[in-house]
C-alpha positions as CSV (number, residue, x, y, z in Angstrom):
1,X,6.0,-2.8,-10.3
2,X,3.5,-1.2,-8.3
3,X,4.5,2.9,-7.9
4,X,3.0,5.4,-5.4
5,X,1.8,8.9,-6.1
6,X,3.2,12.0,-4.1
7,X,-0.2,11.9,-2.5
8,X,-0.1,7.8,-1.9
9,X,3.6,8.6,-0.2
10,X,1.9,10.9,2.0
11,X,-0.3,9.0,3.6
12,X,1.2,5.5,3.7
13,X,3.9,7.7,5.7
14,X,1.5,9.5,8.0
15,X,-0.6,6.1,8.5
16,X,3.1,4.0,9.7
17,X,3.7,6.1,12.2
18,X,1.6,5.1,14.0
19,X,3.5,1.8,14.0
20,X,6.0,1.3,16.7
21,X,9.1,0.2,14.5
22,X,11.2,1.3,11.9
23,X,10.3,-1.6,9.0
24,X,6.8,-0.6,8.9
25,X,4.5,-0.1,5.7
26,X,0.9,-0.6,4.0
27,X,0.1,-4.4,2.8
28,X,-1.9,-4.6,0.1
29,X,-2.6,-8.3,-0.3
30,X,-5.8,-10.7,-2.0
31,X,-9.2,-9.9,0.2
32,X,-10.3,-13.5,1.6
33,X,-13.4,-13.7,0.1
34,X,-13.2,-14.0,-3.8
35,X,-14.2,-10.8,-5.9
36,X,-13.4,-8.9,-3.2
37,X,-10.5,-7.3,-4.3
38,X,-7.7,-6.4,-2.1
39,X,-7.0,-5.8,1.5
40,X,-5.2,-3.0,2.6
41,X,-3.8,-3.3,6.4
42,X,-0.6,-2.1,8.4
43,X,1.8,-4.3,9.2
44,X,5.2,-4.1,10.9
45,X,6.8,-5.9,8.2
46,X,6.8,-7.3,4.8
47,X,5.0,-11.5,5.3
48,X,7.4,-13.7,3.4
49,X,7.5,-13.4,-0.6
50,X,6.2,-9.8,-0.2
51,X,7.6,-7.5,-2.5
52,X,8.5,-4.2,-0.9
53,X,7.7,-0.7,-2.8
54,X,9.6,2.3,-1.1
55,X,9.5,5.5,-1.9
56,X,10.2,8.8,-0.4
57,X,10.5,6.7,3.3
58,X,7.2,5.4,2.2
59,X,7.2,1.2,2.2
60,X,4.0,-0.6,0.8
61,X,4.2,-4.2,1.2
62,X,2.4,-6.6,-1.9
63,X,1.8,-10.0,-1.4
64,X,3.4,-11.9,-4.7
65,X,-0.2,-12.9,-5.7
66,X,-1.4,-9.0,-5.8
67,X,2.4,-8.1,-6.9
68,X,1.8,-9.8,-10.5
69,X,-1.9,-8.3,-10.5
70,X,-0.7,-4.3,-9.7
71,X,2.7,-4.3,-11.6
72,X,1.4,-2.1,-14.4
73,X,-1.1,0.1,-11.5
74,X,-0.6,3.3,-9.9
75,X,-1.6,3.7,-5.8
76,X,-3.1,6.8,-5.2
77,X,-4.6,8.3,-1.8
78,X,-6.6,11.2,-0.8
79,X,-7.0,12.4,3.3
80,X,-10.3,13.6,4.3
81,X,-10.5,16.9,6.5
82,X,-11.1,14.2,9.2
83,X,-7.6,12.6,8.8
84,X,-9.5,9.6,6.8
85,X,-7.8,8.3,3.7
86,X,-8.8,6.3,0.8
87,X,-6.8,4.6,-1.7
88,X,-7.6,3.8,-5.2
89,X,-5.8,2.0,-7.7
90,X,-4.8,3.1,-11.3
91,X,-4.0,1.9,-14.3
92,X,-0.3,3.6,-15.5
93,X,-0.1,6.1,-18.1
């Protein structure tokens, strides 16, 4: 399964607040367009067949397509000094 870093928690928290609701989280899901990779949005909830990563209040939402792609991968996140963040993906140690 998918697992966050301290830094990924960070953000994904920061970034649902600014959701109005309490089941709120990242969804990382397949980009439309084919060797695209994935697409990263906020949503209010996990779409059906979603599997739902918490952590630390954190909740990342993975479509089951992307879920069997990122089980061995690590989401990580850095915030620019403008409040920007950037995730990356990373295979597990």
């Amino acid at each position: 399964m998918l697992t966050l870093t301290e830094n990924a928690t960070t953000a994904v928290k920061h970034l649902t607040e600014q959701v109005p609701t309490d089941t709120a989280g990242l969804r990382i899901a397949q980009a439309t367009a084919p060797n695209e990779g994935y697409a990263v949005t906020l949503a209010e909830a996990p779409a059906e067949g979603d599997t739902v990563v918490e952590d630390s209040g954190a909740r990342v939402f993975v479509d089951a397509v992307s879920s069997v792609q990122l089980g061995d991968r690590v989401l990580d996140a850095q915030i620019d000094e403008n409040g920007g963040v950037g995730f990356a993906l990373a295979q597990r140690r």
